[in-house]
C-alpha positions in Angstrom: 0.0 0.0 0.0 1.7 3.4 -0.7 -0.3 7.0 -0.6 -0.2 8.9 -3.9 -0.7 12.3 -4.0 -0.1 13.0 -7.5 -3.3 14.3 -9.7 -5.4 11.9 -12.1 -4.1 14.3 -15.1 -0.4 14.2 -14.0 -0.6 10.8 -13.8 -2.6 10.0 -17.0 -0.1 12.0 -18.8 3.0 10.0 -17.1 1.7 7.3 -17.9 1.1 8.2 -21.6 4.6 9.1 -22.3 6.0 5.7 -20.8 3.5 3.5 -22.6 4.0 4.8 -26.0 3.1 8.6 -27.2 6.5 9.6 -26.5 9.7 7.6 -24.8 10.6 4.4 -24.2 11.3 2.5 -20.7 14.6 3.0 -20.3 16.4 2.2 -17.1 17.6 6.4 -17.4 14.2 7.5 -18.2 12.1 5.3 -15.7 15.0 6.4 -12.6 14.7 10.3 -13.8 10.9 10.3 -13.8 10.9 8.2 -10.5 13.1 10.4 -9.1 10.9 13.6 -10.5 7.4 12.1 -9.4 8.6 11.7 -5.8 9.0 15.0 -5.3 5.8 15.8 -6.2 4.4 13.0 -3.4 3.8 13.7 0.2 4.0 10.8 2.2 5.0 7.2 1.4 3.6 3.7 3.6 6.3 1.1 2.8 8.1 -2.3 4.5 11.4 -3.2 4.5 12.0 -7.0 4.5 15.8 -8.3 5.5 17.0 -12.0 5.8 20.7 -12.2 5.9 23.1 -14.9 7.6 27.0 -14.5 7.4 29.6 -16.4 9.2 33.1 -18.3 9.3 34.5 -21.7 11.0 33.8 -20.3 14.0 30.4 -18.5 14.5 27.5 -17.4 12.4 25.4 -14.6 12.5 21.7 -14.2 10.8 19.1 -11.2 11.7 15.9 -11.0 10.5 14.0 -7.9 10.2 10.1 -7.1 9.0 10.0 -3.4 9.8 6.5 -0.9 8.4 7.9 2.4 7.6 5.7 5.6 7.3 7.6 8.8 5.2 6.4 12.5 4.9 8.4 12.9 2.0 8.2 16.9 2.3 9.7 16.9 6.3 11.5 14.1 5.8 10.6 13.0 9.0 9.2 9.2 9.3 8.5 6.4 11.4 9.4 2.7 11.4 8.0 -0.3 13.8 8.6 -3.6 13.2 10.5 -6.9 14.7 14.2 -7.8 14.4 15.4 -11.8 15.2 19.0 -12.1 15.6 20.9 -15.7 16.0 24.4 -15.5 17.2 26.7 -17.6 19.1 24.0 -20.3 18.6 21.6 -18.2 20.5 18.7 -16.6 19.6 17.1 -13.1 20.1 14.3 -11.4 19.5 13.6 -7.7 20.3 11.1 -5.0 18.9 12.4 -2.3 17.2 11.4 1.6 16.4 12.5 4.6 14.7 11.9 8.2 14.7 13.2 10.6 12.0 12.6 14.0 13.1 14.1 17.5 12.1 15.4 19.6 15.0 16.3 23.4 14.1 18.4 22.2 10.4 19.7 18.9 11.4 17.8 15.2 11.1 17.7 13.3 14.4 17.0 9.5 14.9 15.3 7.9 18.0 16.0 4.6 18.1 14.6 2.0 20.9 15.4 -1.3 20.6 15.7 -3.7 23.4 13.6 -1.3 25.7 16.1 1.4 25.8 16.1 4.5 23.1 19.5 6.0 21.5 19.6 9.4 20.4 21.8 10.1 17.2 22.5 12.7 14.5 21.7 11.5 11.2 24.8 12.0 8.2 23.5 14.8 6.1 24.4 12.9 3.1 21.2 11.1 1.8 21.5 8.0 -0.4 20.8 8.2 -4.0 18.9 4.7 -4.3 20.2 3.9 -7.8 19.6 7.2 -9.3 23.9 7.2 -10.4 23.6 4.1 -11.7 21.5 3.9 -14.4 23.5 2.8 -16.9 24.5 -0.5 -14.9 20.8 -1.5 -15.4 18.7 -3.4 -17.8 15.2 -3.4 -18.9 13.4 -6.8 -18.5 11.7 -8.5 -21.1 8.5 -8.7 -19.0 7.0 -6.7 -16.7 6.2 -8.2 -13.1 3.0 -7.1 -10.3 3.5 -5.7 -7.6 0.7 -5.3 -5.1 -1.7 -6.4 -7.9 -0.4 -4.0 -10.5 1.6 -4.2 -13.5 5.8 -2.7 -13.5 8.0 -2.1 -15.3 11.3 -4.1 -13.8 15.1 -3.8 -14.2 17.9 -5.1 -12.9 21.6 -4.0 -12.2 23.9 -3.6 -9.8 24.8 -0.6 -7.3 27.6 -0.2 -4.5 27.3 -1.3 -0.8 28.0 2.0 0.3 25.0 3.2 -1.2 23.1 0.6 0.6 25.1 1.5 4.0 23.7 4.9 3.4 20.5 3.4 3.4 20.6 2.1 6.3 19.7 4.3 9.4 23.0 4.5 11.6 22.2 3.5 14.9 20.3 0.1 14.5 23.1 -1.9 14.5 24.4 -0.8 17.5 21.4 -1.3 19.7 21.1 -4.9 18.2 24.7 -5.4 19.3 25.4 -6.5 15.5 29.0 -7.1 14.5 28.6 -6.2 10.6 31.7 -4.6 9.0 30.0 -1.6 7.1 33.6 -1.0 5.6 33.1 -4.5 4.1 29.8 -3.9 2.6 30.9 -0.4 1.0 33.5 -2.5 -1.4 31.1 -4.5 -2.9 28.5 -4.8 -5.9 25.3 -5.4 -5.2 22.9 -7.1 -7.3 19.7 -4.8 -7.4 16.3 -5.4 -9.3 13.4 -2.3 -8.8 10.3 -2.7 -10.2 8.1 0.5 -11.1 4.5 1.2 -10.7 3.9 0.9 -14.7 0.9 3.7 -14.4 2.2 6.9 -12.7 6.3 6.1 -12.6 6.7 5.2 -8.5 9.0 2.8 -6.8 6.8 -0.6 -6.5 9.6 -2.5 -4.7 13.7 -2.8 -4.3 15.7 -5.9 -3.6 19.1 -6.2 -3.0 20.5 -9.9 -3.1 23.3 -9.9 -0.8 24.1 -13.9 -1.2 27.2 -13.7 -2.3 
């Protein structure tokens, strides 16, 4: 479920120029036009989905994490709630987890409680650019998928770990007592697909496969 406030006409033309009365679905187009139509939407309902296990001879380490996210796009303020499993050490843990994003005076602040206790932190100023800089790494499918019961347009590429570190509110870690190497992540390539909302040009849904 997502909240669009775009206009019937805005969207109706969009849509028109994607499907056939003017450009093609390129990777560049569909990323610029995404990128232009979220500025014109207010607030965004989204979840975030995570299942990742890493390890050595020694010990292994998996988290879990089903988080519903709520953005006002304009403020840039949002909130997240959801559940985080960890199993480390052959042990497993469970904790709720929630996030504030709020703006105090000109700088972004991040309240995050996790295992009953909040943390208070500064959030860096510099905002990730999803895939925006790396359009030309990506390729149109053949096919187009559904998402929530609608038809998108999908492509596939590849974008750096530190974009997805950026991503990533600072902070969470931490209070889950995570070991992850950010500096690891950051030197990698990162399989991506994003599939767009075929009728007014929004992000349907992101993946990053980080198997490998």
């Amino acid at each position: 479920r997502r909240q669009r406030q775009m206009c019937i006409r805005d969207r109706m033309m969009t849509a028109a120029l994607m499907s056939g009365c003017g450009k093609k679905a390129t990777p560049e187009n569909l990323l610029k036009d995404m990128a232009k139509n979220m500025k014109d939407t207010e607030s965004v309902v989204a979840n975030m989905k995570m299942d990742m296990e890493m390890g050595d001879d020694t010990t292994t380490i998996g988290i879990q994490m089903d988080m519903d996210i709520d953005m006002d796009l304009k403020s840039g303020e949002s909130h997240a709630k959801g559940a985080v499993d960890m199993k480390m050490m052959g042990t497993n843990v469970g904790t709720e987890i929630e996030m504030y994003t709020v703006k105090e005076k000109d700088q972004y602040i991040v309240y995050t409680m996790a295992n009953d206790q909040w943390q208070k932190e500064e959030m860096d100023d510099s905002a990730a650019d999803m895939a925006g800089g790396h359009a030309k790494s990506f390729e149109m499918s053949k096919e187009k998928v559904e998402v929530n019961g609608e038809k998108c347009f999908e492509m596939k590429g590849e974008i750096k770990g530190s974009d997805i570190v950026g991503m990533m509110e600072s902070g969470m870690a931490d209070s889950l007592g995570s070991e992850i190497d950010e500096d690891v992540i950051k030197d990698l390539e990162l399989p991506c697909t994003i599939a767009v909302y075929e009728d007014d040009i929004l992000p349907a849904k992101i993946s990053f496969d980080m198997q490998d």
